[in-house]
C-alpha positions in Angstrom: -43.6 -5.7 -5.2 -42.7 -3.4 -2.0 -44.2 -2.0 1.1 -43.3 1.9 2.0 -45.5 3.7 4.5 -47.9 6.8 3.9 -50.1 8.7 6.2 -49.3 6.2 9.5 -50.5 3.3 7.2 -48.2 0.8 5.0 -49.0 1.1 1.3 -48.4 -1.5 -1.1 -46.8 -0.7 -4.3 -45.3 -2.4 -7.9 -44.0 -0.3 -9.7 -40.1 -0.4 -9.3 -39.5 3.2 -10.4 -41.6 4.3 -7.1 -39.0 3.2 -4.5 -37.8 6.3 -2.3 -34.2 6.8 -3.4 -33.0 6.2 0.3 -34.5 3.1 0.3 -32.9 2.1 -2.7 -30.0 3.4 -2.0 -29.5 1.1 1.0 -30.5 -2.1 -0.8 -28.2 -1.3 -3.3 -25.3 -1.2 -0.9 -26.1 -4.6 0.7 -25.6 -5.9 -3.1 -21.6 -7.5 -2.9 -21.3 -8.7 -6.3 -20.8 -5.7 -8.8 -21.7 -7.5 -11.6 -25.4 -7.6 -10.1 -25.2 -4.1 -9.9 -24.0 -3.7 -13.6 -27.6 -5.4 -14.1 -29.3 -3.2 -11.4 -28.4 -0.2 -13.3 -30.5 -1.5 -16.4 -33.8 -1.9 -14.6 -35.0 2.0 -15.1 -33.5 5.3 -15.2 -34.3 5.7 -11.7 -31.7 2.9 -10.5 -29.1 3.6 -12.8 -29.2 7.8 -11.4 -28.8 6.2 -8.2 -26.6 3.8 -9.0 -24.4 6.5 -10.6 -25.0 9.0 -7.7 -24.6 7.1 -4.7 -22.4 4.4 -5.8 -18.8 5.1 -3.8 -16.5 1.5 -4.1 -16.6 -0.7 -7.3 -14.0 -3.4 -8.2 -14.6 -5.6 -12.0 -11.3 -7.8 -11.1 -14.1 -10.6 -11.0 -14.2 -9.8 -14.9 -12.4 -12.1 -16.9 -13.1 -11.1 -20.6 -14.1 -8.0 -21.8 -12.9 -5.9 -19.0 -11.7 -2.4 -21.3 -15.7 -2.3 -23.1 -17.0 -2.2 -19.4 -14.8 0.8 -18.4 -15.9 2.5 -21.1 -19.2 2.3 -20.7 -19.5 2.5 -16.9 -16.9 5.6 -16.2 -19.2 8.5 -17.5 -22.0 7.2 -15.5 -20.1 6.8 -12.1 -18.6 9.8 -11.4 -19.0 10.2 -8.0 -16.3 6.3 -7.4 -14.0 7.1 -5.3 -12.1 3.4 -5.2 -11.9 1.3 -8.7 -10.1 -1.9 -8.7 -9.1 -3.1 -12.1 -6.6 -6.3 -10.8 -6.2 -8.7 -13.4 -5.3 -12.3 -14.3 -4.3 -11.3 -17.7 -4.0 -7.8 -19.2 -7.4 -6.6 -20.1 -6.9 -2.8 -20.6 -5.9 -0.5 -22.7 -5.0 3.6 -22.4 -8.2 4.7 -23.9 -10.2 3.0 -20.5 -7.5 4.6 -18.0 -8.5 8.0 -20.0 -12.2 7.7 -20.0 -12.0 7.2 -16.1 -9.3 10.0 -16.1 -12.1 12.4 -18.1 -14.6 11.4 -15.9 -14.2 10.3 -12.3 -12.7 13.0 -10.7 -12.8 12.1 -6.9 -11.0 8.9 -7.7 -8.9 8.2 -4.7 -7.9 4.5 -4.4 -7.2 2.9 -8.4 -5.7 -0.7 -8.8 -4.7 -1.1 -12.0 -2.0 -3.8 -11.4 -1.0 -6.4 -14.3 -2.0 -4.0 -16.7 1.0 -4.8 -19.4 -0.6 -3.4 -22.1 -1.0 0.3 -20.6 1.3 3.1 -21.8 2.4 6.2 -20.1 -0.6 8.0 -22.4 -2.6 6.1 -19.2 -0.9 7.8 -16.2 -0.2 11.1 -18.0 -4.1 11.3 -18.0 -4.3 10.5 -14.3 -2.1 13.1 -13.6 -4.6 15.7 -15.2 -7.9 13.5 -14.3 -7.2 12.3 -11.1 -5.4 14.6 -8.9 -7.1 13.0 -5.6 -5.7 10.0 -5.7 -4.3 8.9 -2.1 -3.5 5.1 -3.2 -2.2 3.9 -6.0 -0.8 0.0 -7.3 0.6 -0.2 -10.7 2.6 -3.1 -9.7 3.6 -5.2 -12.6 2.6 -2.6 -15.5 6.7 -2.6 -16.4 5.5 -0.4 -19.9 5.4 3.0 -18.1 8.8 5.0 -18.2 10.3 7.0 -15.2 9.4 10.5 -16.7 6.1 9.4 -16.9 6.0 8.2 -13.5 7.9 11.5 -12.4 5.2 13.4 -14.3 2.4 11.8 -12.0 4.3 12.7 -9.0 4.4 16.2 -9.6 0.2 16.7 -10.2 -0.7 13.5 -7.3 0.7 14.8 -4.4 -1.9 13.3 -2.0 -0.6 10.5 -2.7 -0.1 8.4 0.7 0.1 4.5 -0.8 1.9 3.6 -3.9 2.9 0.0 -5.3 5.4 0.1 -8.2 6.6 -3.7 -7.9 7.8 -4.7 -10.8 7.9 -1.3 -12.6 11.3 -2.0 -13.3 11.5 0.8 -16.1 9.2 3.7 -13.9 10.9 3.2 -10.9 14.4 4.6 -11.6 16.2 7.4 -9.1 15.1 10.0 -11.2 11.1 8.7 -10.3 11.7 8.7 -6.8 13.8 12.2 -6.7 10.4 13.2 -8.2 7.8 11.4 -5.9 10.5 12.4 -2.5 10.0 16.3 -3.8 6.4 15.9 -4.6 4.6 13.5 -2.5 5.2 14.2 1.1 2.4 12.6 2.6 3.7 9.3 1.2 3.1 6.3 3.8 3.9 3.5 1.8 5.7 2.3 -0.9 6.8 -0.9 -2.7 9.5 -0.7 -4.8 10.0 -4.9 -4.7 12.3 -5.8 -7.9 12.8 -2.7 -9.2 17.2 -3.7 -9.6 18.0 0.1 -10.7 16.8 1.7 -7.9 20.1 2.7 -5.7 20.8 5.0 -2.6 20.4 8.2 -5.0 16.6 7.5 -5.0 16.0 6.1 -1.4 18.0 8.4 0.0 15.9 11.6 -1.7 12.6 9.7 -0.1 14.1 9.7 3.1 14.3 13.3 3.0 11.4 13.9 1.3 8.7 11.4 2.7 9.2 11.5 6.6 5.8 10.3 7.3 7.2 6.9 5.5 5.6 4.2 7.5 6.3 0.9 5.1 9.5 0.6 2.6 9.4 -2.5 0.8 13.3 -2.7 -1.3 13.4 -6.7 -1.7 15.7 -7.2 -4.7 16.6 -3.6 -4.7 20.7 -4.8 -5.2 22.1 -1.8 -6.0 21.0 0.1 -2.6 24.0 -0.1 0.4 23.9 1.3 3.7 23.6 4.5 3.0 20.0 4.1 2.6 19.3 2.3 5.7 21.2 5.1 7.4 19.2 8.0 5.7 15.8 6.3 6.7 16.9 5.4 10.2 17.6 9.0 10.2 15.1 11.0 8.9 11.7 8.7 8.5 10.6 8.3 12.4 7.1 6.6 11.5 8.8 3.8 9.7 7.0 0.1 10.9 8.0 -2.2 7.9 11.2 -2.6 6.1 12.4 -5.2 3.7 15.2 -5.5 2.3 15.6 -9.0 0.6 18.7 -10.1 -1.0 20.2 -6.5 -0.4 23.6 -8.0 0.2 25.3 -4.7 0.1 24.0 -3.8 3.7 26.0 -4.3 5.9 26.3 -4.1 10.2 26.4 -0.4 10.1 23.3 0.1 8.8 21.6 -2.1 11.1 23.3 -0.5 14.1 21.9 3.0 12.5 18.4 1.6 12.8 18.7 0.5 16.3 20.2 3.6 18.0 17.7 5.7 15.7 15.3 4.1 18.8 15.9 6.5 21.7 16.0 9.5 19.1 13.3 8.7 17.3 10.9 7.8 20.7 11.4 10.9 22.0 10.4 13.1 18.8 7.9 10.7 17.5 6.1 10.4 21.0 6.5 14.3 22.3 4.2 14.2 25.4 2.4 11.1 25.0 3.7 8.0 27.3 2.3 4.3 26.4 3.6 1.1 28.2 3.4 -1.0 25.2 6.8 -0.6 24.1 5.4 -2.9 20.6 3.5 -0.1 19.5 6.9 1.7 18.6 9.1 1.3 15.8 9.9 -1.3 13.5 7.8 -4.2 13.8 8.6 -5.7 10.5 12.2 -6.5 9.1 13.0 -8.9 6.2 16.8 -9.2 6.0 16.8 -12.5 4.0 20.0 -13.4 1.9 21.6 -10.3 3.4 24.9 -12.5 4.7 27.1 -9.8 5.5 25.1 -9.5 8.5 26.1 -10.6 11.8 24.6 -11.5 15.2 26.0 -8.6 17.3 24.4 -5.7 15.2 21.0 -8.0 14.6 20.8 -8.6 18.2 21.2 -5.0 19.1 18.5 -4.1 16.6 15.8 -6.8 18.2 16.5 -5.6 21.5 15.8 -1.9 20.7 12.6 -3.1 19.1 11.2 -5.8 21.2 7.9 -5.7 18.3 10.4 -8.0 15.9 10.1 -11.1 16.2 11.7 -14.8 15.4 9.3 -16.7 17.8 7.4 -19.5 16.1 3.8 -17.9 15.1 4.8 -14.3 15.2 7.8 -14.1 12.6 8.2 -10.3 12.0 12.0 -10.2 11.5 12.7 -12.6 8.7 16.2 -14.1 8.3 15.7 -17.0 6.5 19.0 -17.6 4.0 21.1 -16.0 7.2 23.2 -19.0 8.6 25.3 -16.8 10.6 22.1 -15.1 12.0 20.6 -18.0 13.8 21.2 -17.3 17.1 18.9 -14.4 17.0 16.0 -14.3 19.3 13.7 -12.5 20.0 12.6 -11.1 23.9 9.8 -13.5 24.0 12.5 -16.3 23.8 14.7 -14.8 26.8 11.0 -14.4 29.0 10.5 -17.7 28.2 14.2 -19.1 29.4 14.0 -16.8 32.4 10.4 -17.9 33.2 11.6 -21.6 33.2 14.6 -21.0 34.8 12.3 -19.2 37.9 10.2 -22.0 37.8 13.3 -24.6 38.0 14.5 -23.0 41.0 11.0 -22.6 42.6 10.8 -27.0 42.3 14.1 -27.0 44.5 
């Protein structure tokens, strides 16, 4: 039963198929739960065009069995998705799903497909014809896919602005990220967490390649040295979040190269534009855990040229935990607070 109104007066209705599309259109995006719209679509021909029409976001990670039979069936019918989250607790899906969306679904611009094990590069060969809008991809943890396949993606996707390959510890290899530095230059983000045979070859060729690079995550990336650190403080003048993890090959110079990129880097990244918050530049993130070659001179310098990082309780953004030699680190917060009780000291007297 539903109300609509006609001629200035309200008319009472019952037949489901006689809901103005608008109408349904908006009650259908108050519906969170996917799998009620899965049962939606079944109700009439009506609902399921509008479903398939109108519907924009849809995620079946809440699917526990069964997952590959739904994509299937669902990709021909919603061809207008522009964000499909596939996350899984165990590996669900297979190549012939990843192509059926690839055939079908176009406009795709944000896919999660991570803890897919049992996909093959047949599945991102298809994106890369399918799905050439993609802006945002994770693949994390689907270590099946080779570096040429990867490569081969880079060179069709080059909208690409988010991209997750942890764990892809056979994709992400230099030859990958020569590809995705020559191809993807709107690239804002990337996690390359675990991937051990990635070395300065690679990173250095994003440097140069991605300067809009906002967030580099290299955690267990041993083979990389300072070269990379140096290349990035040097070339990639958006970059907020770095990690670098149990990279014990970097050393004080790169860390020096990243705080005297500062005054460089402020003046080409801001042009004309003057802010007081002195936060809102730079690196606000830095995980240099289990790097012990480190010392306290060169970290120092680097938290003073970015007073976002942080090692006050609460606001940890530079993370130095394994770093015994690093502990007497602090942040400007902590030197405000020692001068402000020191002002206060002398004020009692």
């Amino acid at each position: 039963m539903y109300m609509k109104m006609k001629d200035g007066e309200i008319e009472v209705g019952g037949d489901w198929n006689e809901i103005p599309m608008e109408l349904l259109l908006r009650i259908l995006c108050l519906l969170d739960d996917h799998r009620t719209l899965i049962l939606a679509s079944a109700v009439s021909s009506s609902w399921r065009h509008a479903i398939s029409s109108g519907l924009t976001h849809f995620s079946l990670s809440w699917c526990k069995n069964n997952m590959n039979n739904l994509v299937l069936s669902l990709a021909p019918k919603f061809k207008n998705i522009r964000t499909l989250i596939l996350r899984q607790d165990k590996p669900q899906l297979f190549d012939n799903a990843v192509e059926m969306i690839a055939n079908n679904c176009h406009d795709l611009e944000d896919l999660d497909l991570s803890k897919s094990f049992k996909l093959s590069d047949r599945s991102l060969h298809a994106l890369a014809r399918g799905c050439q809008n993609l802006t945002k991809l994770n693949i994390s943890g689907c270590s099946s896919f080779s570096d040429n396949a990867l490569a081969y993606l880079a060179s069709y996707c080059r909208k690409l602005k988010i991209l997750n390959l942890c764990g892809c510890v056979k994709a992400a290899s230099d030859k990958a990220l020569k590809a995705i530095g020559y191809n993807c230059s709107q690239l804002q983000s990337l996690n390359l967490g675990w991937c051990e045979d990635v070395s300065d070859e690679g990173v250095t060729s994003l440097a140069y390649g991605c300067h809009d690079l906002r967030a580099l995550d290299l955690c267990g990336c041993v083979l990389i040295t300072d070269e990379s650190v140096i290349a990035l403080a040097n070339n990639c003048l958006h970059l907020r979040s770095l990690g670098l993890y149990y990279c014990q090959n970097i050393t004080d110079q790169a860390i020096y190269a990243l705080a005297h990129s500062r005054a460089r880097n402020k003046h080409q990244v801001w042009g004309s534009v003057r802010t007081s918050d002195e936060e809102g530049f730079g690196l606000k993130n830095l995980n240099i855990s289990q790097c012990t070659a480190l010392t306290s001179p060169a970290v120092q310098a680097l938290c003073d040229s970015f007073p976002a990082l942080h090692t006050c309780p609460g606001r940890h953004s530079l993370i130095i935990s394994g770093c015994l030699n690093l502990t007497s680190v602090r942040c400007a917060c902590a030197f405000q607070a020692h001068r402000a009780v020191k002002t206060l000291t002398r004020h009692a007297y």
